[in-house]
C-alpha positions as CSV (number, residue, x, y, z in Angstrom):
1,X,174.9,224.1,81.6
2,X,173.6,223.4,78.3
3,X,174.0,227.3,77.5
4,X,178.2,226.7,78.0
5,X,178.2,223.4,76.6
6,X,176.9,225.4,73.1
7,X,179.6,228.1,73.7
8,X,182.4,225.7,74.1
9,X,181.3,223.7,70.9
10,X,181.5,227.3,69.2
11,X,184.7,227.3,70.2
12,X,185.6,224.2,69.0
13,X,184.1,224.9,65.7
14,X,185.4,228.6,64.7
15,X,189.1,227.2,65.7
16,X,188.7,224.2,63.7
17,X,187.7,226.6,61.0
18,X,190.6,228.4,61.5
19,X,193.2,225.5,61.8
20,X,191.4,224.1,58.4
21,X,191.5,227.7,56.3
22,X,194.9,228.1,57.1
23,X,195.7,224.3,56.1
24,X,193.8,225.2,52.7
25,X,196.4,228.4,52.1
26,X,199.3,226.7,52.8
27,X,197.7,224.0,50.0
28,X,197.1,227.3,47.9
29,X,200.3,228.5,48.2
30,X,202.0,225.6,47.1
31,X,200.3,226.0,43.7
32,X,201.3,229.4,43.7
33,X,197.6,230.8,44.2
34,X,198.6,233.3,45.9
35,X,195.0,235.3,45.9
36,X,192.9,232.3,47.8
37,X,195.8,231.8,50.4
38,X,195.2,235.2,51.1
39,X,191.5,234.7,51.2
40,X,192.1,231.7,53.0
41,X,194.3,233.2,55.1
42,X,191.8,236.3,55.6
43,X,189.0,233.6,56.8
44,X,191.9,231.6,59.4
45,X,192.1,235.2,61.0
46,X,188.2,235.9,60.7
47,X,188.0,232.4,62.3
48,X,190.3,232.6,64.6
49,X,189.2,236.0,66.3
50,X,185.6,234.4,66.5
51,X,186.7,231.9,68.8
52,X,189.3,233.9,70.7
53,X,186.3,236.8,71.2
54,X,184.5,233.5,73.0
55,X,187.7,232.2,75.2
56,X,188.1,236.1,76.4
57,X,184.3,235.9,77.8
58,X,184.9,232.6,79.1
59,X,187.9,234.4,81.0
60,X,186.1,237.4,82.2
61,X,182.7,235.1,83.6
62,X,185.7,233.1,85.2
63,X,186.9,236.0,87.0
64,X,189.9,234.0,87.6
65,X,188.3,232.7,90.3
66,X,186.8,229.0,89.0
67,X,183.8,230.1,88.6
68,X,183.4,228.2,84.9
69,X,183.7,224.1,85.4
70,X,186.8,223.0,83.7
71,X,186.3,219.6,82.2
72,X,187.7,217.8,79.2
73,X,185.9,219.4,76.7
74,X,186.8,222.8,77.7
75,X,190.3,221.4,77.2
76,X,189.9,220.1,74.4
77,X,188.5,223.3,72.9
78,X,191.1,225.5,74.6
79,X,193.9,223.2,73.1
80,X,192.0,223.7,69.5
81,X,192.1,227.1,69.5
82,X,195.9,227.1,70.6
83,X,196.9,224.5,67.8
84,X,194.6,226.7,65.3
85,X,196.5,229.9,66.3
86,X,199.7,228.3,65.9
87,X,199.1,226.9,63.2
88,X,198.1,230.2,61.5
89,X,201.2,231.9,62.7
90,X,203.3,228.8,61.1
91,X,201.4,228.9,57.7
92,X,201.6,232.5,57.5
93,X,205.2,232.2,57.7
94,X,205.3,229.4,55.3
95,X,203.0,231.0,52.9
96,X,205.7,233.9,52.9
97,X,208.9,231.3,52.4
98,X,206.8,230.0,49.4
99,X,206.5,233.7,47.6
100,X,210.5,234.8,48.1
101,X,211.0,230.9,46.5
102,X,209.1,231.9,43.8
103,X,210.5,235.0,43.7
104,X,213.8,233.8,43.8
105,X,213.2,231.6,41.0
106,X,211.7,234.3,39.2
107,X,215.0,236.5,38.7
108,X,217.3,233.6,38.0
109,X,215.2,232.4,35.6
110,X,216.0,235.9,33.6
């Protein structure tokens, strides 16, 4: 018990590393530093596949069968890693809006 109880808190941790990382890009973006919101990007990803390496094994020892206990803190970490991977998806999108403004700006400037 306390062997999953560690694995879910992994969970929890490398998708609220992810959610976090990609909150700091957007931030970097916004200031037009466009190198660390790709690093921070980069680590969202990094992050993000860490903890989705952890919900597949938690899927294959379920079997699909019930075989792993689902209580609140498995849903809780389950709905971390959803809002982290959504929120990566949203911030890379933002992050791209942010460049073509620039961008944009860039050529009327001229």
């Amino acid at each position: 018990m306390q062997e999953m109880e560690s694995t879910v808190m992994e969970l929890i941790i490398h998708s609220g590393e992810a959610r976090s990382s990609s909150m700091q890009a957007l931030q970097a973006a916004r200031k037009h530093n466009w190198q660390e919101a790709d690093a921070l990007l980069a680590s969202a990803r990094d992050a993000a596949r860490e903890a989705h390496k952890i919900q597949t094994a938690l899927i294959g020892a379920d079997e699909g069968c019930g075989k792993i206990p689902v209580n609140l803190i498995m849903v809780h970490a389950q709905d971390h890693l959803m809002n982290a991977m959504l929120c990566r998806d949203l911030v890379e999108e933002l992050i791209y809006l942010h460049r073509q403004v620039q961008e944009l700006s860039k050529t009327h400037l001229q």
